[in-house]
C-alpha positions as CSV (number, residue, x, y, z in Angstrom):
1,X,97.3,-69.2,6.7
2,X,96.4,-65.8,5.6
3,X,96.5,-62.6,7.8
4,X,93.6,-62.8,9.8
5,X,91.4,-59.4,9.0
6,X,91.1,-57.4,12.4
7,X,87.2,-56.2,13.0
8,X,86.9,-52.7,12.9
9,X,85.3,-51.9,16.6
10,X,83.4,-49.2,16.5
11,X,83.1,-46.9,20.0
12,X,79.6,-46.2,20.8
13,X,79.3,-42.0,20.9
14,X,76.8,-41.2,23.8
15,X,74.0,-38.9,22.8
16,X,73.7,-35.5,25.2
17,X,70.5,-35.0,26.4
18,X,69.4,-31.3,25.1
19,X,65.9,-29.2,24.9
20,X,65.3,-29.7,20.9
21,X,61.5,-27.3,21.0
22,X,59.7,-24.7,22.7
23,X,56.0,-24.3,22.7
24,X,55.0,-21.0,20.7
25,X,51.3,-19.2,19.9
26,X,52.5,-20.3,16.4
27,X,53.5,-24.3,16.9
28,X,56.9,-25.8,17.6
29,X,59.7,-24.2,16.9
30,X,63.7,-25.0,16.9
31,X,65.2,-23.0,19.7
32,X,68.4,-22.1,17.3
33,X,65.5,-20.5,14.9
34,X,64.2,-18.5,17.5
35,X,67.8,-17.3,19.2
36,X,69.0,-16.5,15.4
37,X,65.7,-14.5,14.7
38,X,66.8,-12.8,18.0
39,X,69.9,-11.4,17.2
40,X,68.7,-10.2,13.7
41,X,66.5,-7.5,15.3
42,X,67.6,-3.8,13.6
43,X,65.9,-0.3,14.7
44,X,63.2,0.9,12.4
45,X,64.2,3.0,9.2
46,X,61.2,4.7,8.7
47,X,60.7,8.4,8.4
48,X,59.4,10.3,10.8
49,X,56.6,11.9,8.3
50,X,54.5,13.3,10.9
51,X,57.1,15.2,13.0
52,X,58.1,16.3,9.8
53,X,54.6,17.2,8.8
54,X,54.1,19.0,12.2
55,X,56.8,21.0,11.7
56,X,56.2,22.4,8.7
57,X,52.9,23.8,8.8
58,X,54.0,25.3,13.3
59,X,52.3,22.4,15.0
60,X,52.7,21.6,18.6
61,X,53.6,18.0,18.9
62,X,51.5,16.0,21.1
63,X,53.4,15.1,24.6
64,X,52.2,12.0,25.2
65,X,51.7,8.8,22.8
66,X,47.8,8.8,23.0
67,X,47.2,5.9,21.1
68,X,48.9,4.1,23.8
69,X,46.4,5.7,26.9
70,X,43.7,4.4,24.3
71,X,45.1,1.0,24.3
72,X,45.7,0.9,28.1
73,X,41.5,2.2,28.1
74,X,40.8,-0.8,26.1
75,X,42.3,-3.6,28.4
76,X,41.5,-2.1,31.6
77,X,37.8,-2.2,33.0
78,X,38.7,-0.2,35.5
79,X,40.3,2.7,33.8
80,X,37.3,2.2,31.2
81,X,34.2,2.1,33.6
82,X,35.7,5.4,35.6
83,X,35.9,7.8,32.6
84,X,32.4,6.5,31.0
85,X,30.7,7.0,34.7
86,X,32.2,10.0,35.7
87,X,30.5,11.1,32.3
88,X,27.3,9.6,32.9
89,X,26.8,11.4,35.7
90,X,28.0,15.0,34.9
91,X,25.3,14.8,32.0
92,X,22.8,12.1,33.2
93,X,21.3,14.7,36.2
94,X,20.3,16.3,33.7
95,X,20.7,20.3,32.6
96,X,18.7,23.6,32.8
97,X,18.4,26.9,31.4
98,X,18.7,29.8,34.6
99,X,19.0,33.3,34.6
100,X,22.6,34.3,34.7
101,X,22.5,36.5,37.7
102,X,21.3,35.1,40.9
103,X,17.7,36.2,41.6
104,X,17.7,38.3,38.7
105,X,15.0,38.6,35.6
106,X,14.1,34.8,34.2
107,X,15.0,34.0,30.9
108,X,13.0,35.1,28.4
109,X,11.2,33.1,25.8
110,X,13.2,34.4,22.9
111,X,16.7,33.3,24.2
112,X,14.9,29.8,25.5
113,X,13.7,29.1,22.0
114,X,17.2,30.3,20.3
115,X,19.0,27.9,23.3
116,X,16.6,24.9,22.8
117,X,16.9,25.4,18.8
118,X,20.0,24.5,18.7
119,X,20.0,22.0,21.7
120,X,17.3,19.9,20.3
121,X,18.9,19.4,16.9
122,X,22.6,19.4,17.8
123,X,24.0,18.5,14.6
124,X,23.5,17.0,11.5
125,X,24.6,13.9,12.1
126,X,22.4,12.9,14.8
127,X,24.0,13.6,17.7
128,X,21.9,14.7,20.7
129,X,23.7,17.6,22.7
130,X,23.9,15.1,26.0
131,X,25.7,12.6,24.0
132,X,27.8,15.5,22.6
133,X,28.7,16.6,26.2
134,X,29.2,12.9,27.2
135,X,31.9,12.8,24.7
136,X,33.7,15.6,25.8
137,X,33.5,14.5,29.4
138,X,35.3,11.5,28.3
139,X,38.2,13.4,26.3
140,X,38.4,14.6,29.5
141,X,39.3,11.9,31.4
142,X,41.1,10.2,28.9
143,X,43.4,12.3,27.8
144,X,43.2,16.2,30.0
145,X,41.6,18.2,27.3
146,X,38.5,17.9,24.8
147,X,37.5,19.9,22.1
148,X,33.8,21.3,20.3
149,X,33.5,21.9,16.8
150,X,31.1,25.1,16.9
151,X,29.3,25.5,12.6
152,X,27.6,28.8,12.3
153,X,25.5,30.3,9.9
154,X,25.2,34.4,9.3
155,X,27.7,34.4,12.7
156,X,25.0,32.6,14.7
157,X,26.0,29.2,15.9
158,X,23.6,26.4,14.4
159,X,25.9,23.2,14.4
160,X,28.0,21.2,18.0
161,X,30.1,18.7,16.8
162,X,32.6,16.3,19.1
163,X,36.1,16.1,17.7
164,X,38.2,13.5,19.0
165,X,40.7,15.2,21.1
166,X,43.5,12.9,20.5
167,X,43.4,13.7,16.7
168,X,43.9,17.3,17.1
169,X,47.4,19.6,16.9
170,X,47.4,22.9,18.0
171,X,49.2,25.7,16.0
172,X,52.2,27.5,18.0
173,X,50.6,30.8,17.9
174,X,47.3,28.8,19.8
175,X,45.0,30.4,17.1
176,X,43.9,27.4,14.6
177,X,44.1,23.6,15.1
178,X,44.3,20.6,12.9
179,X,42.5,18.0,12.9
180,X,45.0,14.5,11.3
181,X,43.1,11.4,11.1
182,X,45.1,9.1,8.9
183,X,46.3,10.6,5.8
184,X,43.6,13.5,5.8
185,X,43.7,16.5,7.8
186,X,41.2,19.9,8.2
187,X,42.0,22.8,9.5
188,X,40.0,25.0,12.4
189,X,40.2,27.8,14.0
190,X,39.5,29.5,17.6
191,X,36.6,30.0,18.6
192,X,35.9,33.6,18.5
193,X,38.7,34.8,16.1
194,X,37.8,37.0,13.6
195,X,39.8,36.5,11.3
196,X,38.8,33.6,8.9
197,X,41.1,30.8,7.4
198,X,40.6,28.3,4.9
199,X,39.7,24.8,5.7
200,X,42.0,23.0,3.3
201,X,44.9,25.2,3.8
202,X,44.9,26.9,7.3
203,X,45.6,30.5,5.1
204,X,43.8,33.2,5.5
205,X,40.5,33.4,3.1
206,X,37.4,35.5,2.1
207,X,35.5,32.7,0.3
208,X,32.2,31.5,2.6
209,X,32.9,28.0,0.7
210,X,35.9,27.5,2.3
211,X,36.0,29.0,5.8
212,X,36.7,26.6,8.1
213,X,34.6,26.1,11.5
214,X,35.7,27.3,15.1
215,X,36.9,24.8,18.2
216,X,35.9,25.9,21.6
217,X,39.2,23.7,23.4
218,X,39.7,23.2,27.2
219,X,42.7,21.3,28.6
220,X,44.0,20.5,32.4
221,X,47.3,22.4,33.5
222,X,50.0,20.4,32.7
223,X,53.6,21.2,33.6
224,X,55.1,19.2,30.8
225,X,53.0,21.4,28.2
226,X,51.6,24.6,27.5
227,X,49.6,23.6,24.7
228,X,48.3,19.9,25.5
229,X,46.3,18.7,28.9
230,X,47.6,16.1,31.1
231,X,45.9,13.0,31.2
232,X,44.2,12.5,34.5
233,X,45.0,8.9,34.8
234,X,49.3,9.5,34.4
235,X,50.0,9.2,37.9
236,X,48.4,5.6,37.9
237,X,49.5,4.6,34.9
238,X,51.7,1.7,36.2
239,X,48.6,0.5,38.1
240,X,46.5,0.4,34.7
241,X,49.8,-1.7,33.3
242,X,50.0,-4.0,36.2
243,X,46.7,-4.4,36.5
244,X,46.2,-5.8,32.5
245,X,49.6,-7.9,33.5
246,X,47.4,-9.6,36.0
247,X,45.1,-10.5,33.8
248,X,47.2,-11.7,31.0
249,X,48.8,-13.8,33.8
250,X,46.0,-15.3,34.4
251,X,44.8,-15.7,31.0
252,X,47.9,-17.0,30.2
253,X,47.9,-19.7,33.3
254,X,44.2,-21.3,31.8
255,X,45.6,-21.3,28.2
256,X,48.5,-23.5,28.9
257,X,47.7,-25.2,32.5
258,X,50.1,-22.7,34.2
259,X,52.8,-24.8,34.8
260,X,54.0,-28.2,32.8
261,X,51.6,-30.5,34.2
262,X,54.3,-33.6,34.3
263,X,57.7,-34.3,33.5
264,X,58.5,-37.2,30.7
265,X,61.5,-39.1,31.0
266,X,62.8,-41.7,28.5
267,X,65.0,-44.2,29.6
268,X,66.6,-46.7,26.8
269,X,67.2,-46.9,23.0
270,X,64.1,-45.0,21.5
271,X,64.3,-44.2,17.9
272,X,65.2,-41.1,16.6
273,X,62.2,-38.5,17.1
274,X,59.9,-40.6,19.9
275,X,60.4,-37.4,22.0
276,X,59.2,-35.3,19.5
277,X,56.5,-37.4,18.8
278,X,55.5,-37.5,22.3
279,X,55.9,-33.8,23.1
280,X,53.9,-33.5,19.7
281,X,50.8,-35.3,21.0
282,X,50.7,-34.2,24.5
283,X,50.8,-30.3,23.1
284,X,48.5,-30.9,20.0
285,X,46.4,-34.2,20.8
286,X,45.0,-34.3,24.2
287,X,45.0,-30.2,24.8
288,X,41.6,-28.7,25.7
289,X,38.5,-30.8,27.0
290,X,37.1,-32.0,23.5
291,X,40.4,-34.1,23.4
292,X,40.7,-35.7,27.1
293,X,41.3,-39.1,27.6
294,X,43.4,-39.7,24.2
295,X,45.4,-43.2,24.7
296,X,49.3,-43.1,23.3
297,X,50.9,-46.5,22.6
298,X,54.7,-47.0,23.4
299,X,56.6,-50.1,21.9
300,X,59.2,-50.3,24.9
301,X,63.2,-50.7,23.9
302,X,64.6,-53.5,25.8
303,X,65.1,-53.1,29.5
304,X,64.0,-48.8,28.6
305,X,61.2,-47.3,30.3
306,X,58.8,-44.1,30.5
307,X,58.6,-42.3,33.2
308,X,55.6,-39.7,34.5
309,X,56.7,-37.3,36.9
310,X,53.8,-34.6,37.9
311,X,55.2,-31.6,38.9
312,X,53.5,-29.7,42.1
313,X,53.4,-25.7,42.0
314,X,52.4,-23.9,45.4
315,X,50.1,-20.9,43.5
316,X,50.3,-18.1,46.4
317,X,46.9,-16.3,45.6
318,X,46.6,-14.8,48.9
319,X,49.5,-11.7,48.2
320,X,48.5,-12.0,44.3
321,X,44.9,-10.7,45.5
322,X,46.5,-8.4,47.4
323,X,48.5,-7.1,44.9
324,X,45.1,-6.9,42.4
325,X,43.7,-5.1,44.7
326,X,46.3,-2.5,45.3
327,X,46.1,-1.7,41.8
328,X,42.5,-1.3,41.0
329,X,42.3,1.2,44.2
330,X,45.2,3.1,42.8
331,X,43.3,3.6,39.3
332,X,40.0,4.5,41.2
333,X,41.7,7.2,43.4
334,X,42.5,9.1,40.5
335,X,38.8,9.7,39.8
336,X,37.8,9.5,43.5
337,X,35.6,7.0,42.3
338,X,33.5,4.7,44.4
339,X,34.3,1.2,44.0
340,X,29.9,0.5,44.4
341,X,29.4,3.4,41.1
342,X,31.4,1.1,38.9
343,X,29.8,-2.0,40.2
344,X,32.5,-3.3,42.9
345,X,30.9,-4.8,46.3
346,X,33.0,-4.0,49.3
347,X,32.3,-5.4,52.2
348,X,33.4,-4.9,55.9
349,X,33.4,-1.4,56.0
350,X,34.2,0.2,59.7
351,X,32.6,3.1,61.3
352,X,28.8,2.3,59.9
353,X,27.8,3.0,55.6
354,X,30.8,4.6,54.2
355,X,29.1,4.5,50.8
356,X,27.4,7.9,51.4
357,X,30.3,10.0,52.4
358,X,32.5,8.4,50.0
359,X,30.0,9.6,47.4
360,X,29.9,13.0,48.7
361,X,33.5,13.4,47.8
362,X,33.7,12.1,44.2
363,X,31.0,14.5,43.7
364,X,32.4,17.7,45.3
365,X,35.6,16.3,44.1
366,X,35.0,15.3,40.6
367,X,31.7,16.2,39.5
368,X,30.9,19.0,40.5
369,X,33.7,20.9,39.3
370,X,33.7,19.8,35.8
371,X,29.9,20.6,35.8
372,X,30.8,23.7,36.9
373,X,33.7,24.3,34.4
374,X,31.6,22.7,31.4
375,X,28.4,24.6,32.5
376,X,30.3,28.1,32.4
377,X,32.2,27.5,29.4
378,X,29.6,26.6,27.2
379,X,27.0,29.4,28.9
380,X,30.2,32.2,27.5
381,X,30.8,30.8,24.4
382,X,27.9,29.0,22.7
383,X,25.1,31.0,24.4
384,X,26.2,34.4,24.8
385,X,28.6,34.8,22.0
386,X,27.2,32.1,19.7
387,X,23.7,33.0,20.1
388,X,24.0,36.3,21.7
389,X,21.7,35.4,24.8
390,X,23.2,37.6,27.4
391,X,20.9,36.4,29.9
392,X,20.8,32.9,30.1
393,X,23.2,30.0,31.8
394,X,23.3,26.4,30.9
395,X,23.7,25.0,34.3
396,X,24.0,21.3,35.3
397,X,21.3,20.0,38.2
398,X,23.3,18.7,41.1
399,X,23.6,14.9,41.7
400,X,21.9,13.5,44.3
401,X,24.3,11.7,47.1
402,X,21.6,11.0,49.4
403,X,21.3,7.4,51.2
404,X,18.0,7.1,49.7
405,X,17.3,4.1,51.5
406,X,17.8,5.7,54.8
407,X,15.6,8.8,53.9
408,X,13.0,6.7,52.6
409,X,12.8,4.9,56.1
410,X,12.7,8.3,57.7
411,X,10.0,9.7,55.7
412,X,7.6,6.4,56.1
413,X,8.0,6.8,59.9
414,X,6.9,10.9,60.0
415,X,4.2,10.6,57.4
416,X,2.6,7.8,59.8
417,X,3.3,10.4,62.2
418,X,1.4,13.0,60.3
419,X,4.5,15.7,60.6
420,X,4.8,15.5,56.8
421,X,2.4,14.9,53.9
422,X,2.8,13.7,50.1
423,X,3.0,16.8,48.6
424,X,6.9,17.4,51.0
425,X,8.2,13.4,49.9
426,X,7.4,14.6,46.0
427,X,9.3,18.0,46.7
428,X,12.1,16.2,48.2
429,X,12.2,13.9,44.7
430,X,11.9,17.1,42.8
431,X,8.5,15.5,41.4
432,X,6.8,18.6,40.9
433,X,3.6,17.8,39.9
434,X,0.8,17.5,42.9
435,X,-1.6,14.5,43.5
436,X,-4.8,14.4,44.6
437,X,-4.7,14.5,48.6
438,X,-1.3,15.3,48.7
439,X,-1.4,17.9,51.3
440,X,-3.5,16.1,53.7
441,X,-1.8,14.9,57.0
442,X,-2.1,11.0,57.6
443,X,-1.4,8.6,60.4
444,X,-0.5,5.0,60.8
445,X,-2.8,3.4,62.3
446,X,-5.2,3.3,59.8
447,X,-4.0,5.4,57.4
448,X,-7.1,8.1,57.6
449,X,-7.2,11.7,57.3
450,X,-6.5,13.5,60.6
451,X,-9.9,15.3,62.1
452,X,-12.4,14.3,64.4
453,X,-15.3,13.6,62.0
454,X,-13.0,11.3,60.0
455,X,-12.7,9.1,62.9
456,X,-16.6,9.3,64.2
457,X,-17.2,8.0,60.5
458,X,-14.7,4.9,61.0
459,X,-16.6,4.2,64.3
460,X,-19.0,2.4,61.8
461,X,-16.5,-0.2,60.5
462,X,-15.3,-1.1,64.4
463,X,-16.0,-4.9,65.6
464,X,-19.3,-5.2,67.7
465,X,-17.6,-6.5,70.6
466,X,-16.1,-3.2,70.9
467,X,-18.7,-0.9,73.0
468,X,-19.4,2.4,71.6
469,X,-18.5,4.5,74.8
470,X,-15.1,3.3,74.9
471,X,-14.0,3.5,71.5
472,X,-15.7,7.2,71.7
473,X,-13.6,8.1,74.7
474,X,-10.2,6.8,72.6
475,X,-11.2,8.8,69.2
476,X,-11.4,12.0,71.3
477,X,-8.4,12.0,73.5
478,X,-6.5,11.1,70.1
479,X,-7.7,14.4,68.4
480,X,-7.0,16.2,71.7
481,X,-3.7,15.1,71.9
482,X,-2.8,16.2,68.4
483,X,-4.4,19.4,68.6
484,X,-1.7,20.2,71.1
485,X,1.0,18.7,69.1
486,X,-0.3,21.3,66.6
């Protein structure tokens, strides 16, 4: 009898359970891909061309990255509806021609014609001279400074251009600018400087081909530069970021369900890849509503089994909101902004309408000084040196804060009362043109002119029921009455 052959016994090796994927905006991917793509990250080699280019022709690098503030404008409506209204209503009231001393001699038809010349064709390209100041006022509240591109011809101004204020570098000696957009740049000077440079080159030149046009440039103080305005929105700059956060979160939370919607457990032999497969068509198959109710089949190992564990999250929406909240008032403090001028309803306000004295404040706080500051700078520069009008100021028309509602109420009541007349509710709407009867006195009752024949006339149209003697007796104590309230 031979030697029996021994069986080889083999030991069963126990598979570890381990995460194999991750979902990605790109698909599945290995984890070990991911990690290793991690740890290949090197800094950038570029070269830093434009600091390079900057210093070489004396130019002030800008302090702050503005492509980022334009970003942040982009994602945040909040941010984004404050600098477009606060420049909507600096222009949108509207702008006048006055005499530039208070009381003195109005301006003369000559400097109106030369003003409204150039203010009625701005520019070549179209451009009307309130959508010109619109821009600037949003410069202005984007990034703390904004700049005009003034074209003259025979030293008279004849061409307002608006130059985007984060594409401009200011030379160290604060007498020219350049304007980089890309890979092309211009250069400008000051407005007002005699001397004359080239366009191309920033040198000094004689040629009337080449000299380059002049940039009237305002900025806010700013203590981190002498050359470059702060942005009014810095301080709240985290607000703008957390704000955008919040809505990526909750982007974010629709796209993928928020939270894993179950947990998948396997429990038995399954052949190589059924978790893959499953993860596949839960991710892939049955996502988004034109795929619900998909059916997977599972041939079940013996004595294995699936189980479907849905996994409960508590969302805690009550501090969220809070939270929102916080932010958006942050970004609209900046600009003393209204939250009902940008189209936000709030409700429960204490103390009676707040509405009205919170608008009183954005505009003495806001508005009316950059009317002022826009108003004065343009009147010295553009009018008086640019057209030589000595006597004329651009001045902005005031915004109107009133409660209109309320006013309106209070002008029904006296004109029933015949203590004010059409002619005083048109004033106070600066309609200046008169009506027909618009200085005649009404009252409510019937809405008839005040005097005694007036109402001896209407005795016509009274009911017959009414006897004459009475209704006589009534008509003349009412016009007694008022001619001693006269």
């Amino acid at each position: 009898m031979g030697k029996q052959e021994e069986k080889a016994v083999s030991t069963p090796v126990k598979r570890l359970g381990k995460a194999h994927y991750i979902k990605t905006d790109k698909g599945l991917f290995p984890f070990s891909v991911l990690k290793e793509a991690e740890l290949k990250k090197v800094p950038s080699k570029q070269i830093k061309d434009e600091l390079r280019w900057l210093g070489t022709y004396g130019l002030i690098p800008h302090p702050y990255e503005y492509s980022a503030l334009v970003e942040l404008q982009e994602n945040c409506s909040y941010f984004d509806s404050c600098v477009r209204t606060i420049a909507e209503d600096v222009v949108g009231a509207g702008w006048e021609l006055v005499p530039r001393e208070e009381g003195g001699e109005k301006v003369s038809d000559a400097e109106r014609s030369l003003c409204m010349t150039l203010f009625d064709d701005t520019n070549s390209e179209g451009d009307t001279f309130d959508e010109t100041l619109q821009r600037l006022i949003i410069d202005w509240g984007m990034f703390g400074q904004f700049a005009l591109e003034v074209g003259r011809e025979n030293k008279i101004a004849n061409g307002l251009f608006h130059m985007q204020a984060h594409s401009i570098f200011i030379h160290k000696d604060r007498e020219k600018f350049a304007q980089k957009l890309h890979d092309k740049k211009r250069w400008f000077k000051l407005f007002g400087l005699e001397e004359d440079i080239d366009g191309e080159t920033g040198e000094p030149t004689t040629d009337p081909e080449k000299i380059a046009h002049e940039i009237i440039y305002h900025r806010n103080y700013s203590l981190r530069s002498a050359f470059y305005g702060q942005p009014p929105i810095l301080p709240a700059i985290g607000a703008v970021v957390g704000s955008i956060n919040v809505r990526n979160y909750n982007l974010a939370f629709f796209e993928n369900y928020g939270v894993p919607a179950a947990l998948v457990t396997l429990e038995g032999e399954w052949e190589e890849g059924t978790c893959k497969q499953i993860s596949d068509f839960i991710d892939t198959e049955i996502k988004r509503t034109e795929n619900a109710h998909k059916t997977i089949v599972l041939e079940m190992p013996e004595g294995g089994k699936v189980e479907w564990e849905p996994i409960v999250v508590e969302v805690k929406e009550g501090s969220f909101s809070f939270y929102f909240k916080s932010q958006r008032d942050e970004i609209l403090s900046i600009y003393k902004m209204p939250p009902y001028r940008i189209g936000i309803v709030e409700t429960g306000s204490l103390g009676g309408n707040i509405a009205t004295e919170a608008t009183k404040i954005y505009n003495q706080a806001t508005i009316q000084p950059i009317k002022n500051l826009v108003g004065q700078l343009l009147s010295d520069t553009i009018i008086r040196e640019g057209l030589g009008c000595e006597n004329t100021l651009l001045r902005f028309k005031k915004m109107d804060t009133r409660d209109m509602d309320a006013l309106i109420d209070r002008w029904v009541k006296l004109f029933g009362m015949a203590a004010i007349n059409i002619d005083y509710i048109r004033g106070e709407l600066n309609l200046e043109d008169k009506v027909d009867h618009g200085a005649t006195y009404y009252i409510a009752s019937q809405y008839l002119p005040v005097g005694e024949e007036t109402f001896e006339r209407s005795l016509k149209t009274l009911s017959k029921h009414e006897t004459q003697e009475m209704v006589e007796r009534e008509v003349k104590e009412a016009v007694k009455r008022l001619g001693r309230a006269k």
